[in-house]
C-alpha positions as CSV (number, residue, x, y, z in Angstrom):
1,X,-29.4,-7.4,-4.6
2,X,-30.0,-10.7,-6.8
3,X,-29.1,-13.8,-5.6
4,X,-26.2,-13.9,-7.6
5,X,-24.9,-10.7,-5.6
6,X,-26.0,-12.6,-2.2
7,X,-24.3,-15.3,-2.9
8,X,-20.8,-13.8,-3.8
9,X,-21.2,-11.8,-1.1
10,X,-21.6,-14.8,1.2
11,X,-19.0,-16.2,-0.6
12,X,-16.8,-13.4,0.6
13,X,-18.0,-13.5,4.1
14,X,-16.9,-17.3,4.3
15,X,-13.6,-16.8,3.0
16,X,-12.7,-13.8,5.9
17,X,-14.2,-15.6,8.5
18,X,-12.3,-18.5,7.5
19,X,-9.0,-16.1,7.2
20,X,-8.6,-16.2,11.2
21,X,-8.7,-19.8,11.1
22,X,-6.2,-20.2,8.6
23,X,-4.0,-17.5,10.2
24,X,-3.7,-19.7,13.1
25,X,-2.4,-22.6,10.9
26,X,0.7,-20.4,9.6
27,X,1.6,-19.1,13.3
28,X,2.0,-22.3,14.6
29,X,5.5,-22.4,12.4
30,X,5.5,-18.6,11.0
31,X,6.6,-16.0,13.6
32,X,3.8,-13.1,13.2
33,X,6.0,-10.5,11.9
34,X,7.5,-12.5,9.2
35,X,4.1,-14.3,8.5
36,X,2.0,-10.8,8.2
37,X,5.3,-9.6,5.4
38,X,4.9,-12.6,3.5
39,X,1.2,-12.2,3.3
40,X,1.5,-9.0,1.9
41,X,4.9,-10.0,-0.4
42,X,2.6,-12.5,-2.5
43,X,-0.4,-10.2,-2.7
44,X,1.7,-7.2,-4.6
45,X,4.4,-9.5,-6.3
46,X,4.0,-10.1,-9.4
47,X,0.6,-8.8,-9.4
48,X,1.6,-4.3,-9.5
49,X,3.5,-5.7,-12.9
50,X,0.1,-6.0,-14.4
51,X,-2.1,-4.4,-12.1
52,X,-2.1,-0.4,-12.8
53,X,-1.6,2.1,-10.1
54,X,-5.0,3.2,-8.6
55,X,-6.3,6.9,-9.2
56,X,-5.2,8.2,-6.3
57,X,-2.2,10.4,-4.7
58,X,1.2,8.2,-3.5
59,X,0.4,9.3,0.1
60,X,-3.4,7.4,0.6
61,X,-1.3,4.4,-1.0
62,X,1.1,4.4,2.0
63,X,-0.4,5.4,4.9
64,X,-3.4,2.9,4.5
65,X,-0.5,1.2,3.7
66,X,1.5,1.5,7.3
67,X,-2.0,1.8,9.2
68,X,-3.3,-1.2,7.6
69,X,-0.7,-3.5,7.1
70,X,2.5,-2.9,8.9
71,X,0.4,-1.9,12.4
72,X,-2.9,-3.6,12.4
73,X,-1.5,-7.0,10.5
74,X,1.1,-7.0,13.0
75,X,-0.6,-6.5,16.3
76,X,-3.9,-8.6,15.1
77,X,-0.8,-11.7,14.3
78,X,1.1,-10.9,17.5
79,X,-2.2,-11.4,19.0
80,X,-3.0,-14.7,17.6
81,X,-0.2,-16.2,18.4
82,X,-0.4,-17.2,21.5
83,X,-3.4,-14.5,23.5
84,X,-6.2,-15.2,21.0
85,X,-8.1,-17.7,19.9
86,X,-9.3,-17.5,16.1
87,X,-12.9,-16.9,17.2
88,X,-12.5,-14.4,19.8
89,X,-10.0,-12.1,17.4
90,X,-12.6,-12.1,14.3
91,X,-14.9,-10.7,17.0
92,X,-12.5,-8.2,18.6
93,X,-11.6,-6.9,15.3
94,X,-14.9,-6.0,14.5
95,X,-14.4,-3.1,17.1
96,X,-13.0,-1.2,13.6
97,X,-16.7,-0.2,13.0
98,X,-17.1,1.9,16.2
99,X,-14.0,3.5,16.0
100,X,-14.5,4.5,12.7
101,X,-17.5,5.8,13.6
102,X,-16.4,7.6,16.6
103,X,-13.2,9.0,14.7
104,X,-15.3,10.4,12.3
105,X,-16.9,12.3,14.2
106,X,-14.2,13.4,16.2
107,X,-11.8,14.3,12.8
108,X,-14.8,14.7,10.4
109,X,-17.2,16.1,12.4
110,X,-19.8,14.0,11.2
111,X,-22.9,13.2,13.3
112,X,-24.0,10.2,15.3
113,X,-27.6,9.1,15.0
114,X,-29.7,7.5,18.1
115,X,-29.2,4.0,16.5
116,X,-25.6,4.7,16.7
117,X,-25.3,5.9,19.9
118,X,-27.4,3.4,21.4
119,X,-25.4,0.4,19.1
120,X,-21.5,2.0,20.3
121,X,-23.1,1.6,23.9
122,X,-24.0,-1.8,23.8
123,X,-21.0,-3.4,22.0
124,X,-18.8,-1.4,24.8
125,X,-20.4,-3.2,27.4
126,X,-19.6,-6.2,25.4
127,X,-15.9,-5.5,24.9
128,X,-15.3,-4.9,28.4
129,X,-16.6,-8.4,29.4
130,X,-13.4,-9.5,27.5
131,X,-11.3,-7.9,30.3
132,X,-13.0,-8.9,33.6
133,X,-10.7,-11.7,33.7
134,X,-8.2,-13.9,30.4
135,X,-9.3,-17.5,31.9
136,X,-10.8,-18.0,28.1
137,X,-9.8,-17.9,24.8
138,X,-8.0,-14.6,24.8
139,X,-6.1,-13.3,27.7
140,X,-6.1,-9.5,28.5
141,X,-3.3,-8.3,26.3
142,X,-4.6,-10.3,23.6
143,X,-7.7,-8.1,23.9
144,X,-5.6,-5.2,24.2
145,X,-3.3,-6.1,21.0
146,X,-6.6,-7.0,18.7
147,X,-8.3,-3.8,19.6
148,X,-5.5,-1.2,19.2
149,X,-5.1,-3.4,15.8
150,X,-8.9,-2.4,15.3
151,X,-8.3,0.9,15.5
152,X,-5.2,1.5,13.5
153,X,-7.7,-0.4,10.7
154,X,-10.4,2.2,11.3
155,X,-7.7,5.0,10.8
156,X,-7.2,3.3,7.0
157,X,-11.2,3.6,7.1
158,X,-11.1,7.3,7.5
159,X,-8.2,7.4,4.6
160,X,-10.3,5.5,2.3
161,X,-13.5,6.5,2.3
162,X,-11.8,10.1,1.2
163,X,-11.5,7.8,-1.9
164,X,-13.1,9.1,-5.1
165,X,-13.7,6.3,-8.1
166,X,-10.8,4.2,-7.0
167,X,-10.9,0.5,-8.0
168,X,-10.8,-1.3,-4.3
169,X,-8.6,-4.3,-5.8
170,X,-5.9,-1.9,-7.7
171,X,-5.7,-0.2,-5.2
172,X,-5.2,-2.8,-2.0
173,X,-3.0,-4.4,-4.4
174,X,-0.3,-1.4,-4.6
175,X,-0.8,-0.7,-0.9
176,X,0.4,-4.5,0.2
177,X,3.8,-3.2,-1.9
178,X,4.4,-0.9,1.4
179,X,4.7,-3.5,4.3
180,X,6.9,-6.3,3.5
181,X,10.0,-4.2,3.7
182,X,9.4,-2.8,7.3
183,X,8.0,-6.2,8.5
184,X,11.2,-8.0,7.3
185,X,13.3,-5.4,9.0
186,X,10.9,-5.9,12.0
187,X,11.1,-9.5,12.0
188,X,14.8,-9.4,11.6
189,X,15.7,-7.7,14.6
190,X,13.2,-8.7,17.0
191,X,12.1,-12.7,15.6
192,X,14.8,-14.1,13.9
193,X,17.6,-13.1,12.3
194,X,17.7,-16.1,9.8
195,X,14.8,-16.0,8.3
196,X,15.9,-17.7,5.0
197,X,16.2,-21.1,6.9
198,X,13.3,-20.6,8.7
199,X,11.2,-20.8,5.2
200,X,13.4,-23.9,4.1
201,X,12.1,-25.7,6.9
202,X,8.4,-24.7,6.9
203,X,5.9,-27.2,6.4
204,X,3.0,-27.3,3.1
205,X,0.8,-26.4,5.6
206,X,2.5,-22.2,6.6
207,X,2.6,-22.0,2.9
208,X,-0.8,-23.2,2.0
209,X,-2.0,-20.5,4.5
210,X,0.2,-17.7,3.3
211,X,-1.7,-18.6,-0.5
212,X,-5.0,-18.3,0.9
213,X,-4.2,-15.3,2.8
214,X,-2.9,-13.7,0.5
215,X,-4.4,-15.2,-2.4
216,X,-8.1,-16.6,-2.1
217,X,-8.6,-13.7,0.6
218,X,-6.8,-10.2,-0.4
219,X,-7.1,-10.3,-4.3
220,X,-10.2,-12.6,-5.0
221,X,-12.2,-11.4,-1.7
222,X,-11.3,-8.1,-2.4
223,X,-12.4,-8.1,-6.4
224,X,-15.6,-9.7,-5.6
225,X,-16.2,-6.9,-2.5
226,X,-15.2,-4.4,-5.0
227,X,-17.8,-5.4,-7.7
228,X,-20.1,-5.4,-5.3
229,X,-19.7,-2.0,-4.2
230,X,-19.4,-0.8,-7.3
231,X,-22.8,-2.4,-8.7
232,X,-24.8,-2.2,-5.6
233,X,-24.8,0.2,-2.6
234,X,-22.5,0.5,-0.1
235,X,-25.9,0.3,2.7
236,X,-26.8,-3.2,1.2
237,X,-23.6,-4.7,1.0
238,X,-21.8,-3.7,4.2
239,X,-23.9,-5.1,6.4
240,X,-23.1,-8.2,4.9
241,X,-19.7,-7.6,7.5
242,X,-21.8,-8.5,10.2
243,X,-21.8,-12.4,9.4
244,X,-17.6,-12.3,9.4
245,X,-17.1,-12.8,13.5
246,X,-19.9,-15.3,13.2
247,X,-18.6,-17.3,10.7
248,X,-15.2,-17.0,12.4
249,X,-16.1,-18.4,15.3
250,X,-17.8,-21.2,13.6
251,X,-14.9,-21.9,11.6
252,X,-12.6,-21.9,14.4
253,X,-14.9,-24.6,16.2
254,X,-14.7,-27.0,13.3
255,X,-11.2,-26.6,12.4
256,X,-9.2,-26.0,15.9
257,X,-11.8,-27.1,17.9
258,X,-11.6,-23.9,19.6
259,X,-14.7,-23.2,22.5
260,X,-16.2,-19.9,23.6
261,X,-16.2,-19.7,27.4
262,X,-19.6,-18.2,28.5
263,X,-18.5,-14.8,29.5
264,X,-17.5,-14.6,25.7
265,X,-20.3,-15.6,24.8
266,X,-22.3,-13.2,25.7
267,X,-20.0,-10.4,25.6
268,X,-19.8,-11.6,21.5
269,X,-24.0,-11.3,21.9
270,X,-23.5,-7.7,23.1
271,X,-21.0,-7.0,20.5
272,X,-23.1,-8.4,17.7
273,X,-26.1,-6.8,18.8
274,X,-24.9,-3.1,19.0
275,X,-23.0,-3.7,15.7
276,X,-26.0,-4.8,14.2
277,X,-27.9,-1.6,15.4
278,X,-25.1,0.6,14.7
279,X,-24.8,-0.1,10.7
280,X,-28.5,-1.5,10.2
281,X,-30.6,0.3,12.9
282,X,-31.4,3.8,10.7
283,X,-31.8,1.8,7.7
284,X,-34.1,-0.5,9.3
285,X,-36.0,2.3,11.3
286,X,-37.0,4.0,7.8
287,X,-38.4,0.8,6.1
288,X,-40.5,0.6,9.2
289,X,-41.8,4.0,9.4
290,X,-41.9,4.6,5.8
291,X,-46.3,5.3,5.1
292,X,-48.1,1.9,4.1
293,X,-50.2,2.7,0.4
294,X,-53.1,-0.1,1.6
295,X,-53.4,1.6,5.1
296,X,-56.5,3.7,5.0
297,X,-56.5,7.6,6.3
């Protein structure tokens, strides 16, 4: 990758670990049903009048759809609302990439690796630091909430990566069409059931974080992600991932002056650390072991 491909994907990595922050800022007005509808509602309206339908069957569309955005969107927002801080969800969340792995090779029957094993055993230890006790920034449902969200989002993993030449922004785009109806119904009956003067009264400050959410981080994130992929591969620009909880909990320092509580701390060490080996480990192993030319026999 040039730097002009690091840099957008840094670019991209700033902008979702700034997302949780941001969430935050809409659920202190937005209830997280309604909140995770409109994000969705302003991501596919108007953009499926100009954006075409992606290369793929109706079905992919709506169950990454419901797995993605009506379940995960909702638990990860019902989480943040009052049993997780910014930080400690971005990190939570990230449990998607050993459920993916482990579903596939449960439902795919694809192989583990040593490095993967060995990575899905650390960041479990780290996970379960999160429940010995919710005196910190999350409390124990909140874990609960973020990593049944996690895995609902690795169930759209398994869905997608079926996924033959489909352009990643077309596609995301038609899929946020299938949540705001069942999130409004949601929202309705169990938040508020007048929801119209509920928006008259929100502040600039919901709607500015309903734009970036759905705006600067679903369709721009999501096109430069895309070009990525599609221009480089998939093992130089996923691990890229990896800086998202960081930069999250960062960002939720500086802007809510949120603080990790030292068992988070290093349970989010743990975490980060067997992630890290689980997506980078093999790659790493065979740069390592490949034969040196200037190393005499």
């Amino acid at each position: 990758m040039n730097v002009k491909s690091i840099s957008l994907a840094l670019i991209v990595v700033i902008i979702w670990g700034l997302n949780f922050s941001v969430i935050k800022f809409g659920l202190a007005e937005l209830p997280p049903i309604l909140f995770s509808g409109l994000r969705f509602l302003v991501v596919a309206i108007p953009a499926v009048f100009f954006i075409p339908f992606p290369k793929t069957s109706i079905w992919n569309v709506l169950s990454v759809g419901l797995f993605l955005g009506v379940l995960k969107f909702s638990l990860l927002f019902i989480a943040m609302e009052s049993n997780a801080s910014a930080g400690i969800a971005s990190l939570l969340l990230q449990a998607q990439v050993i459920f993916t792995i482990l579903l596939s090779v449960l439902l795919l029957k694809e192989t583990m690796n040593r490095f993967q094993v060995v990575g899905i055993s650390i960041a479990t230890f780290g996970f379960s630091l999160f429940f010995i006790n919710s005196s910190g920034s999350t409390t124990i449902l909140g874990a609960v909430l973020i990593l049944f969200a996690a895995l609902f989002w690795s169930f759209s993993n398994l869905i997608m990566k079926r996924l033959q030449n489909v352009n990643l922004l077309h596609f995301i785009v038609w899929v946020s069409l299938v949540p705001p109806l069942p999130l409004f119904t949601l929202s309705y009956f169990i938040e508020t059931d007048s929801p119209l003067t509920l928006l008259l009264n929100t502040t600039t400050q919901s709607w500015l974080s309903i734009a970036y959410v759905g705006y600067i981080s679903t369709l721009i994130a999501f096109a430069i992600w895309g070009w990525l992929l599609k221009n480089h591969k998939a093992a130089a620009v996923t691990p890229f991932a990896l800086l998202i909880p960081i930069v999250g909990i960062i960002g939720s320092a500086l802007l809510l002056n949120e603080q990790l509580m030292l068992m988070e701390a290093i349970g989010g060490g743990f975490i980060l650390c067997g992630l890290t080996i689980s997506v980078t480990g093999a790659r790493i192993s065979k740069i390592f072991s490949k034969p040196r030319a200037d190393v005499l026999p």
